[in-house]
C-alpha positions in Angstrom: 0.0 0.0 0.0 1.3 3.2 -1.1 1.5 5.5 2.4 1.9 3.0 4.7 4.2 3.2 7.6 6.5 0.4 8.2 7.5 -0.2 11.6 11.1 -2.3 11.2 12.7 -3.5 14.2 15.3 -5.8 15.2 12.6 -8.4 16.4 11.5 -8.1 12.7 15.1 -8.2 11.4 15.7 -11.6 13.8 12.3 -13.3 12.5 13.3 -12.9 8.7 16.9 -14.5 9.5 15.4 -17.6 11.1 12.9 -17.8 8.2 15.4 -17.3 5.9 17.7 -20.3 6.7 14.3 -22.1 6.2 13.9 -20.9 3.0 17.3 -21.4 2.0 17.0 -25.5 2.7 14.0 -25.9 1.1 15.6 -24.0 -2.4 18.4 -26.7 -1.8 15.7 -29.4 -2.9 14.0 -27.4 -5.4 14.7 -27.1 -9.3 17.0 -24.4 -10.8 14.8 -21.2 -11.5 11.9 -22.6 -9.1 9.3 -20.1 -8.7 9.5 -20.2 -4.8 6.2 -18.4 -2.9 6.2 -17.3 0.8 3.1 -16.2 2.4 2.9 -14.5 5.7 -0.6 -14.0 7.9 -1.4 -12.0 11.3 -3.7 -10.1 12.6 -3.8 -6.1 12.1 -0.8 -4.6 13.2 1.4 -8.1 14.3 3.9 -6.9 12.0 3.3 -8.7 8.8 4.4 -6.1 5.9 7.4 -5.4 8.4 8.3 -9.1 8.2 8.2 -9.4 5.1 9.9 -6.2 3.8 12.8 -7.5 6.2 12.5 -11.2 5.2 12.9 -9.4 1.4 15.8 -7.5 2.3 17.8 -10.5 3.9 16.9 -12.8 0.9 18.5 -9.8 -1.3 22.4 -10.3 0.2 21.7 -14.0 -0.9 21.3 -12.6 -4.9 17.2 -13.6 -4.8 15.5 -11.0 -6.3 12.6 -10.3 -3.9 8.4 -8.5 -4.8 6.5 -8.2 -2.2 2.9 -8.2 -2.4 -0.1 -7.0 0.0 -2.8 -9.0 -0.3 -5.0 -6.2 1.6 -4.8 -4.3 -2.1 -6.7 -7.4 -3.8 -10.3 -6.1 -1.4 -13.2 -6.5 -3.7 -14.7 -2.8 -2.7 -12.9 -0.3 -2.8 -11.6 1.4 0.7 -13.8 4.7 0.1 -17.2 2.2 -0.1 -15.7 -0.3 2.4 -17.5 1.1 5.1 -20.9 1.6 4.0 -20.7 -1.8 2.2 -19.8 -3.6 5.6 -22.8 -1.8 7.7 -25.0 -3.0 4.7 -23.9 -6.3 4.7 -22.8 -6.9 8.3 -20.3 -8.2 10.7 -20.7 -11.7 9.7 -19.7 -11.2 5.7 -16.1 -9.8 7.2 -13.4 -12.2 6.3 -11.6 -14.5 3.3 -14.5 -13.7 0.9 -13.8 -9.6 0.5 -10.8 -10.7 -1.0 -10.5 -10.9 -4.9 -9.4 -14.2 -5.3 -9.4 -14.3 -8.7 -7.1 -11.3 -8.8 -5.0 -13.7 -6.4 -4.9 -16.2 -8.1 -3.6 -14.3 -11.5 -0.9 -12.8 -9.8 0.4 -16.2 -8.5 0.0 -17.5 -12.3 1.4 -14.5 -13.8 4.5 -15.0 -11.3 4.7 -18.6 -12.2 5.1 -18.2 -15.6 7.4 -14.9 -15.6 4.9 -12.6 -17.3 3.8 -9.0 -16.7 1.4 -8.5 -14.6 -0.8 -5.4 -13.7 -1.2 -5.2 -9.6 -3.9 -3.6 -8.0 -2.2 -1.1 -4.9 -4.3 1.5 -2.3 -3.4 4.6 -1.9 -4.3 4.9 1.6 -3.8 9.2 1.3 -6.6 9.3 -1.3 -8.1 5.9 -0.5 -7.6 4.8 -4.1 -6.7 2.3 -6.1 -4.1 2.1 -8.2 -2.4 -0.1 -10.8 1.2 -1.0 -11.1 2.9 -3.2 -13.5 5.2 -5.5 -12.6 7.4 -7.5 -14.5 7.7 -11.0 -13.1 10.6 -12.5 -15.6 12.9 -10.4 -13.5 11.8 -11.8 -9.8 13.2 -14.7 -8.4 11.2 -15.0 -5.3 7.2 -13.9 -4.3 6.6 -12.9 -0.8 2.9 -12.7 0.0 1.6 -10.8 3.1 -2.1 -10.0 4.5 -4.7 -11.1 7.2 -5.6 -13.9 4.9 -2.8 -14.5 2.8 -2.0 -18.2 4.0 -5.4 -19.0 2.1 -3.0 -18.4 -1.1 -3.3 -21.2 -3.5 0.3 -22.7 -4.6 2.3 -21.4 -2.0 5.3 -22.9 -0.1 6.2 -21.7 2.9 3.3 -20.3 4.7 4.1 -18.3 8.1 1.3 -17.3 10.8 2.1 -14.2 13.1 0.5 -15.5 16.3 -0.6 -11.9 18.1 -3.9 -10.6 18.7 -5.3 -7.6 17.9 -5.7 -7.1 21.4 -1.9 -7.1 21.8 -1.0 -5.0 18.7 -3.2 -1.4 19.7 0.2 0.4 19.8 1.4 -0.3 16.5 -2.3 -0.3 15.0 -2.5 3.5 16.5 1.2 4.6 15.0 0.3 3.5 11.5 -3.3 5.3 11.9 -4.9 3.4 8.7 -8.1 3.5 10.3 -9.8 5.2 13.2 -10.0 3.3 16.1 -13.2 2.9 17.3 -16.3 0.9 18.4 -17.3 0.3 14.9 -13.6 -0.6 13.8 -13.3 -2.6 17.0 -16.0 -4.9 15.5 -14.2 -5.5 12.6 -11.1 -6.2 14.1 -12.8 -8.9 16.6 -14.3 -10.8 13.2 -11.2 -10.7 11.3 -9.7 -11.9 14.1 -12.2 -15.1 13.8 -11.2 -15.5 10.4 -7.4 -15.0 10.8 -7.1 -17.9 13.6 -9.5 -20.5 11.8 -5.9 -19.9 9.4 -3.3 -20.9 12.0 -3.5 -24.5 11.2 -2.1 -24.1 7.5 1.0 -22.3 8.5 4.3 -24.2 8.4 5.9 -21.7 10.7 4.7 -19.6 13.4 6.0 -16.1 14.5 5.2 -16.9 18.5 4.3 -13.8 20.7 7.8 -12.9 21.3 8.6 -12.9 17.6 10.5 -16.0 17.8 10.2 -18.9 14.7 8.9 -22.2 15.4 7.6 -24.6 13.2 3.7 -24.8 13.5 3.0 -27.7 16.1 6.5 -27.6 18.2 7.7 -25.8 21.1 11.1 -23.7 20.7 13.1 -25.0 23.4 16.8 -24.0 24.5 
């Protein structure tokens, strides 16, 4: 999203080095040129565009030419009729289906076979969207990241940020994308149904203290 305020830190920067060696084993096994996708899924504010803007930038000093992509620009209304269109509809229609999965699901293909592809991306200063063109033949490496972006069909390495929004206000108030209220408090609650219904696809959890462990074990040491 163009505007957005990344919040890098070295928790971040530890993360993305953990998942990184992960990465880096499973390329050992894969065919030259593989079209390697990483998806990363948390809650508002856990930190996912950070992770994966820091993940990118660590995969860079390895020569794997890194796009990241926000699946929170793929929404199927646009952000100035979000609003209205959720009061219409209600609480209950929040979740996986206000993504365009279609749109998704082109991108990934587009990536896979090293085309162009046009990419839908918010403007969050005049609540518009906008469309860039990308050109795939030159990436090496898609990383994925949004409240649902684990759904992602043909993915490799998925990664769940396990915090709630409950313990992400502060960084959900720095990065002021929406007002916090008792409306937006609503939708954070049903997202946060959707998101954990997730948790059981990842291959990787982020824990609450930002340390990597694969989904179903206990870090220990």
């Amino acid at each position: 999203m163009l505007g957005d305020i990344l919040l890098i830190n070295d928790m971040h920067k530890k993360a993305a080095k953990s998942i990184r060696d992960y990465v880096m084993n499973d390329l050992k096994i894969k065919e030259k040129r593989y079209r390697y996708i990483i998806s990363i899924s948390g809650e508002s504010g856990s930190g996912k565009s950070e992770l994966a803007h820091a993940l990118g930038k660590i995969l860079k000093e390895d020569n794997i030419r890194i796009k990241v992509i926000h699946t929170d620009n793929y929404y199927k209304i646009q952000p100035l009729l979000r609003e209205e269109w959720r009061r219409n509809k209600g609480f209950d229609q929040i979740g996986l289906n206000e993504y365009d999965w279609v749109k998704i699901n082109k991108t990934i293909r587009d990536f896979k076979e090293e085309q162009e592809c046009m990419i839908p991306c918010i403007d969050l200063i005049p609540e518009q969207v906008d469309k860039l063109i990308t050109d795939f033949g030159k990436i090496d490496m898609l990383i994925i990241d949004g409240l649902y972006a684990i759904n992602t069909k043909g993915v490799d390495l998925r990664i769940f940020i396990d915090l709630t929004y409950h313990e992400t206000k502060t960084n959900q108030s720095i990065r002021m994308k929406e007002a916090m209220n008792d409306f937006r408090l609503k939708i954070l609650e049903q997202e946060h149904k959707s998101i954990r219904s997730l948790k059981p696809l990842a291959d990787l959890i982020v824990d609450k203290t930002y340390q990597v462990v694969e989904n179903g074990k206990t870090k220990t040491g």
